[in-house]
N, C-alpha and C positions, 0 to 999 in steps of 0.2 A: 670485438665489440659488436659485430651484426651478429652473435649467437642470442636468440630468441629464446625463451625457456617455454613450454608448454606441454600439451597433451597429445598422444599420438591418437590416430584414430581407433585404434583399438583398446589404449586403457579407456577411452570414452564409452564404446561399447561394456567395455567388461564393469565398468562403476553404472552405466545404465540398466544391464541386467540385474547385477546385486540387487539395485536399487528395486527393479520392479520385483524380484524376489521377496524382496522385507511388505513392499506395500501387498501385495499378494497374500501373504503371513498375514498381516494386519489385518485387512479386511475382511479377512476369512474369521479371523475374532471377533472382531464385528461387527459383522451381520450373525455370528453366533448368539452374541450376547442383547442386540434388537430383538431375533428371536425368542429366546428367555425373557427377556421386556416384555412380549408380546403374551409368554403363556400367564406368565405372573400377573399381568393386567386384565384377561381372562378370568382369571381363575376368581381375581378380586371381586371379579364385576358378579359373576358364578355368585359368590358368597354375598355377595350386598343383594341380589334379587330371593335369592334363598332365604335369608335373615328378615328383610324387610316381608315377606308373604307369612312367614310365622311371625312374627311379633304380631299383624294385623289378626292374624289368625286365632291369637294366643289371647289379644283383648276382648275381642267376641267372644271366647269361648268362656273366662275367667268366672262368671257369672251367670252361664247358665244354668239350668236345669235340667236338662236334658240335648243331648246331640245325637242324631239319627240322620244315616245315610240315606237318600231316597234317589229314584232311578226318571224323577219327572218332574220340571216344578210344579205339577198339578197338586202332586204331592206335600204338598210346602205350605197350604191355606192356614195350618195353625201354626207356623212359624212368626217368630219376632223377627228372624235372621236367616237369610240364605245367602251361603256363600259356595260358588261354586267356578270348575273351572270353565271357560267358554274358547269357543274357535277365534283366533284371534281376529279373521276379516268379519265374521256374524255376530258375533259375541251369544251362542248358541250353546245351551251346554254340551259337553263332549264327552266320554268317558276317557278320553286319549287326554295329550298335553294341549297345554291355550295359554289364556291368561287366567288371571283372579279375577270374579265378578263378583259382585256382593247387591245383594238388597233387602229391605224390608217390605215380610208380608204384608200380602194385599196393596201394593203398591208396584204393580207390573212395570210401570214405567221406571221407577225408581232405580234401575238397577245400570251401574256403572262399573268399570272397567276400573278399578281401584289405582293403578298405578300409572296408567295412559299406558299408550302402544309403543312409544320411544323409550318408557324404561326400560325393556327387554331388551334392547339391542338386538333382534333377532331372535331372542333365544324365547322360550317356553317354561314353563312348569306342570307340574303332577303332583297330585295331594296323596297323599296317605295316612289314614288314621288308625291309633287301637284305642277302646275304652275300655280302661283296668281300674280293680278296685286299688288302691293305696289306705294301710292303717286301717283296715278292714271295713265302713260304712263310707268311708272317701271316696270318691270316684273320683279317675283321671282321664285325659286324653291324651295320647302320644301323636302327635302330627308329624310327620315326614314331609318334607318338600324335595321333591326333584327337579331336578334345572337340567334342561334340554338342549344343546345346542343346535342352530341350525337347521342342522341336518338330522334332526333327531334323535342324536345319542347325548344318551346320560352324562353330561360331567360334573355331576354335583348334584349329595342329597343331606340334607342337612334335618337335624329330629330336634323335637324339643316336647316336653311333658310338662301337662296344664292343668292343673287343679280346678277341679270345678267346684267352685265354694258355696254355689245353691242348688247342689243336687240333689236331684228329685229321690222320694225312697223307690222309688220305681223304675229307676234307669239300672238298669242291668249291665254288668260289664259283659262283654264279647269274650265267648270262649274261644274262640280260633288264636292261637300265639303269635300268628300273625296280622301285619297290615293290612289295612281293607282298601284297596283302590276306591275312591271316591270321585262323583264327580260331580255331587250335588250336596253337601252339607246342611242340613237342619238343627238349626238350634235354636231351641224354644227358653225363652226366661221367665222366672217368677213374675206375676200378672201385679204383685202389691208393691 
């Protein structure tokens, strides 16, 4: 009748190690799958900064009549439109990665930071244009956005091609097959 039933101290040990074995296994999943959390949520945000700079991109440009790269906003006095990238603490243009600035000519002041400084998270973009003919008198624009992280490297570049439905007879498509790094965009609209 005094027999006790229980555990010795060594099956205690040995169910406590399994034990920390399984959570060990466990945790190591994760913190695997937080990770993948973390690149997928990146990646998302990557594409919503990308997507959101061309659509802006893509309604300025629908309509114009001419787009021309220029290296100065001095450059820009017969523009309706400048959109360019700027350093993100000066808001200066840059030929490197910034933000998206936008203004209309002759209106120096005018010119704002399109999306504020907290939608990037950190991160940057880079424009890239081609002007090609489409269906022979059409002229298009092919916009590239690159999305920069942090530290400066590319993780994300997203294209998209924009008809310009009041093009000028005079705007000549770019023979280079390539993108033009940009970092000042001019785009001038029909005056009527």
């Amino acid at each position: 009748m005094n027999r006790k039933k229980g555990f010795t101290l060594v099956e205690l040990i040995v169910v406590m190690v399994i034990a920390l074995i399984i959570i060990g296994l466990s945790s190591g999943y994760l913190i695997s799958s937080m990770n993948l959390f973390g690149r997928v949520t990146d990646k998302e945000l990557d594409a919503e900064i990308a997507d959101a700079a061309i659509s802006f991109i893509a309604d300025e440009l629908q309509f114009a009549s001419a787009v021309e790269p220029v290296a100065d906003l001095i450059d820009t006095a017969t523009a309706n439109t400048i959109i360019y990238i700027a350093e993100k603490d000066t808001g200066l243009p840059t030929s490197g990665n910034g933000y998206l600035w936008f203004r209309r000519a002759g209106d120096p002041g005018s010119a704002i930071n399109i999306f504020g400084s907290n939608f990037y998270h950190g991160k940057t973009i880079g424009i890239q244009y081609e002007v090609n003919l489409v269906d022979g008198d059409n002229k298009a624009v092919t916009v590239t956005v690159d999305v920069y992280d942090a530290r400066g490297n590319k993780s994300l570049s997203r294209s998209k091609s924009v008809r310009l439905l009041n093009a000028a007879e005079t705007l000549e498509p770019r023979t280079t097959a390539t993108a033009v790094n940009v970092s000042i965009l001019k785009i001038d609209r029909p005056t009527s």
